[in-house]
PyMOL CGO cylinders between C-alpha atoms (Angstrom):
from pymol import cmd
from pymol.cgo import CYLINDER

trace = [
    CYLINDER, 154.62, 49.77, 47.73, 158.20, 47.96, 46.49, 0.3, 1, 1, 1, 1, 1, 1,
    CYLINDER, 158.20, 47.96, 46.49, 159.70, 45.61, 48.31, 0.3, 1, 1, 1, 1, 1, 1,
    CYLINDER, 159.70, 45.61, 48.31, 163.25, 44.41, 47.80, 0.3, 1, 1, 1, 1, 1, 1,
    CYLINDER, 163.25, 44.41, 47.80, 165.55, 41.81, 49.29, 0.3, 1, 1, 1, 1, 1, 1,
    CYLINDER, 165.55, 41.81, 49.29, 169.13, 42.65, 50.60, 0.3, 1, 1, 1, 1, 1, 1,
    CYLINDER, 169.13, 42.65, 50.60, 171.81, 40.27, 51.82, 0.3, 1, 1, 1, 1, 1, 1,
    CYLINDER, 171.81, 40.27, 51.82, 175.10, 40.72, 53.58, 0.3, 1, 1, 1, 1, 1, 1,
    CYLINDER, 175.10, 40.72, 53.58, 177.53, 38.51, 52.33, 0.3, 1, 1, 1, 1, 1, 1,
    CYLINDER, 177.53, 38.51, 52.33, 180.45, 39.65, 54.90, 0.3, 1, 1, 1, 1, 1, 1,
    CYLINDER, 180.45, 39.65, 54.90, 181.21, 36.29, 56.63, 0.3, 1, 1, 1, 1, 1, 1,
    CYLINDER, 181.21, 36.29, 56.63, 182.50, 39.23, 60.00, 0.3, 1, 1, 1, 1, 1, 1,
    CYLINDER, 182.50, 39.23, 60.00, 180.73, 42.13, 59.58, 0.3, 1, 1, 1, 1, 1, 1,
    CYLINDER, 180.73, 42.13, 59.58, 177.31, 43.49, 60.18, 0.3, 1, 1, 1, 1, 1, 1,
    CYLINDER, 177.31, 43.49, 60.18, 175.97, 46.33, 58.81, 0.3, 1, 1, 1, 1, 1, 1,
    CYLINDER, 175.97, 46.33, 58.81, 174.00, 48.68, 61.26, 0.3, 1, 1, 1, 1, 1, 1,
    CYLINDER, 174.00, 48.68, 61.26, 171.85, 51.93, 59.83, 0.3, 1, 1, 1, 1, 1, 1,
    CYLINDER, 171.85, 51.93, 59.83, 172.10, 51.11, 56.88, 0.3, 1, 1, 1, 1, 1, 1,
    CYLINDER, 172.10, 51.11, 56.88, 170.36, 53.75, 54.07, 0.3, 1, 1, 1, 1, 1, 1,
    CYLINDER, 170.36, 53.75, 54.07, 168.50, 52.25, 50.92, 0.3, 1, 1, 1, 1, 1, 1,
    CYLINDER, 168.50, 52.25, 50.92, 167.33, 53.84, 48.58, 0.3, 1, 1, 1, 1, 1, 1,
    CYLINDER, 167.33, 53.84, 48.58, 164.91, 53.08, 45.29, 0.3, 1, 1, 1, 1, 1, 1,
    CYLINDER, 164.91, 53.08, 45.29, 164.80, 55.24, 42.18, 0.3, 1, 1, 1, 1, 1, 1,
    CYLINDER, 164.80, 55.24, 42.18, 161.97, 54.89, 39.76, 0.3, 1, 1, 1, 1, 1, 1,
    CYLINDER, 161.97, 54.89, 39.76, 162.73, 55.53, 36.32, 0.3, 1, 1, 1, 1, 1, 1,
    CYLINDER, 162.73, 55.53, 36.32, 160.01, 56.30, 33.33, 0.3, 1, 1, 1, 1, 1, 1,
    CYLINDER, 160.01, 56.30, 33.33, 160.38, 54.48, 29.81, 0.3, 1, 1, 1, 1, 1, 1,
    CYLINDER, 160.38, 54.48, 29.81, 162.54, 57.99, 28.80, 0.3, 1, 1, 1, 1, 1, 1,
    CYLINDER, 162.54, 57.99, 28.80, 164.80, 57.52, 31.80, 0.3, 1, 1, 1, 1, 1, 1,
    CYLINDER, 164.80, 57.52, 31.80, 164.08, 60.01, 33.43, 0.3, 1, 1, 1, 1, 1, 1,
    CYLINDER, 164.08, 60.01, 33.43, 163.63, 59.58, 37.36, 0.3, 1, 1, 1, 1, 1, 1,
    CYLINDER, 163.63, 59.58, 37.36, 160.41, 59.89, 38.21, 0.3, 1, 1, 1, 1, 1, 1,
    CYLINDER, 160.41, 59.89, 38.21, 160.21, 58.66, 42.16, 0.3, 1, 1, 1, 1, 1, 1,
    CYLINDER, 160.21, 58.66, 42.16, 163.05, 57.54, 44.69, 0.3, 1, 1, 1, 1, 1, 1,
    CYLINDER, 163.05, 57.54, 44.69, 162.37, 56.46, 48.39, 0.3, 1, 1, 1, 1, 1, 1,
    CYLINDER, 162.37, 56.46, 48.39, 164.87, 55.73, 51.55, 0.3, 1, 1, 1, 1, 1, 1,
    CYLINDER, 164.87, 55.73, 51.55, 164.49, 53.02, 53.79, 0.3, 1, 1, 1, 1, 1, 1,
    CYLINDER, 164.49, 53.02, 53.79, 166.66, 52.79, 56.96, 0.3, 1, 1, 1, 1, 1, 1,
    CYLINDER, 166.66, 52.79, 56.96, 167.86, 49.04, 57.53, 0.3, 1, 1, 1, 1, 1, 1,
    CYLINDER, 167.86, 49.04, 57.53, 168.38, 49.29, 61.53, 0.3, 1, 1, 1, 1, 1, 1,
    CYLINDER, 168.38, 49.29, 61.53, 171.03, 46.20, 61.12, 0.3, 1, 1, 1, 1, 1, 1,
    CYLINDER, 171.03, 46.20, 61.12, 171.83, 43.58, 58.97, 0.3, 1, 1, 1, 1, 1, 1,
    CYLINDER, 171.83, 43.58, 58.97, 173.80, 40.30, 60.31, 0.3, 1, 1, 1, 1, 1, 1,
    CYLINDER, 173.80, 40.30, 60.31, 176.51, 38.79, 58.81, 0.3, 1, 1, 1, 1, 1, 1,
    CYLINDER, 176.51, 38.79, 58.81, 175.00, 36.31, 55.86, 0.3, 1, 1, 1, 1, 1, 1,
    CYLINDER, 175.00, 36.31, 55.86, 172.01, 38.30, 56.77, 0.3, 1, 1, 1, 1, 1, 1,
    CYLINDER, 172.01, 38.30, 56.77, 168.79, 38.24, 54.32, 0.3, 1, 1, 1, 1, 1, 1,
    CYLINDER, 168.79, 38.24, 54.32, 166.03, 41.13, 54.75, 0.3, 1, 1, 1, 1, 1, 1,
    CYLINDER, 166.03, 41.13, 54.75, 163.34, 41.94, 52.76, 0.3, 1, 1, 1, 1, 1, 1,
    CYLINDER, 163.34, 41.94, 52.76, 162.86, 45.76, 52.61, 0.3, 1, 1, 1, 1, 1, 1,
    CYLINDER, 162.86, 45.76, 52.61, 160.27, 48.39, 52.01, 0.3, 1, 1, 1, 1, 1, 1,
    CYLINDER, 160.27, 48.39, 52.01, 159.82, 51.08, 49.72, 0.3, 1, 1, 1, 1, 1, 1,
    CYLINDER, 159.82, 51.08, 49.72, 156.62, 53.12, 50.08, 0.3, 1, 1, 1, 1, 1, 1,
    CYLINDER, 156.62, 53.12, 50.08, 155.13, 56.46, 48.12, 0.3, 1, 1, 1, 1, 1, 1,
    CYLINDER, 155.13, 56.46, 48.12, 152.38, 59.22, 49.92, 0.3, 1, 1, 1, 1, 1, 1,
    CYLINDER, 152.38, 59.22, 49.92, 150.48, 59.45, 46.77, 0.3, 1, 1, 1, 1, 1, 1,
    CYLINDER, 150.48, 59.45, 46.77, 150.26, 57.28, 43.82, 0.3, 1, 1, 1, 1, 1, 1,
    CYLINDER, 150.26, 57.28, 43.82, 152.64, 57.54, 41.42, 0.3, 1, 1, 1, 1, 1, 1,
    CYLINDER, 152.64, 57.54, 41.42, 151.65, 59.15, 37.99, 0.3, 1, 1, 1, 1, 1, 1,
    CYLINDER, 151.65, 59.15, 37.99, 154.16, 56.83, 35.69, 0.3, 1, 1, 1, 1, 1, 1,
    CYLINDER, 154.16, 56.83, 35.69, 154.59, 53.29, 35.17, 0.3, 1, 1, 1, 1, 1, 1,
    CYLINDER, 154.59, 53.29, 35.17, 157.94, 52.83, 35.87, 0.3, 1, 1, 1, 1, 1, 1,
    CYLINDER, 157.94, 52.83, 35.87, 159.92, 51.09, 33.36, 0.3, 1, 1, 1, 1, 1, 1,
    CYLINDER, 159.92, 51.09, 33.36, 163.19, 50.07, 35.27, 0.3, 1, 1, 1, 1, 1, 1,
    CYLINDER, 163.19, 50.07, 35.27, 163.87, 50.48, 39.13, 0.3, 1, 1, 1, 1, 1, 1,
    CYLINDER, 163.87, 50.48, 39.13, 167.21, 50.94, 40.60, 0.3, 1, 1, 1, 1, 1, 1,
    CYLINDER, 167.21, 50.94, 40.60, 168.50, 49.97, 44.88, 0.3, 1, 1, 1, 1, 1, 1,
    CYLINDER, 168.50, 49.97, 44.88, 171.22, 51.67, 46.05, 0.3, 1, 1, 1, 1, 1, 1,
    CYLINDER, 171.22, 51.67, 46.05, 172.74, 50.61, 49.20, 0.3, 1, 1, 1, 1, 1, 1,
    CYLINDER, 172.74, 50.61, 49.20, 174.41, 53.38, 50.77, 0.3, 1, 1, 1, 1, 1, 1,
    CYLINDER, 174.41, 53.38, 50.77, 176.31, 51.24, 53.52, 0.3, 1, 1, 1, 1, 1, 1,
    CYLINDER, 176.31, 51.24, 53.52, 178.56, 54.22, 55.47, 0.3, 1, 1, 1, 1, 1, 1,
    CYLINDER, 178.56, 54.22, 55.47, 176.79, 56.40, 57.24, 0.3, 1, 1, 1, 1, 1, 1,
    CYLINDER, 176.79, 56.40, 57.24, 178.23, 60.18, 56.74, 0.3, 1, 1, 1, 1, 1, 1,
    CYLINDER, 178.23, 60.18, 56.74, 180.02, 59.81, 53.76, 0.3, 1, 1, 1, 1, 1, 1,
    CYLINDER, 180.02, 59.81, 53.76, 178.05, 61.51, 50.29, 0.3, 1, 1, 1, 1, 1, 1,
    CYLINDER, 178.05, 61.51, 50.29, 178.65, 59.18, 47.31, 0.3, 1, 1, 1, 1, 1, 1,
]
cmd.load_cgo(trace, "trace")
């Protein structure tokens, strides 16, 4: 289980379905895991922790972990 925090720093906007994802990287980095999360909505100056979660244990120790917020819906990055 990783948990994460994410803020909103838009003093106008909130963010609804918002996608997170978490990437896992070994000490070679190489990705070795990722997970999504769906944040539902996120106020303006909104804080929410979030949750990352695996069905099986993972077989690394990851060495560096990257969140990316994917804020628009639709669009590929």
């Amino acid at each position: 289980l990783l948990t994460a925090s994410i803020q909103n720093n838009s003093e106008n906007s909130s963010i609804r379905n918002m996608s997170v994802v978490a990437v896992l990287y070994d000490t070679s980095g190489n990705a070795g895991a990722a997970s999504q999360t769906i944040v539902e909505q996120l106020p303006s100056l909104g804080l929410e922790e979030i949750l990352f979660s695996w069905p099986t244990p993972l077989g690394f120790v990851p060495a560096r972990i990257e969140i990316v917020p994917l804020p628009y819906p639709g669009i590929n990055y």
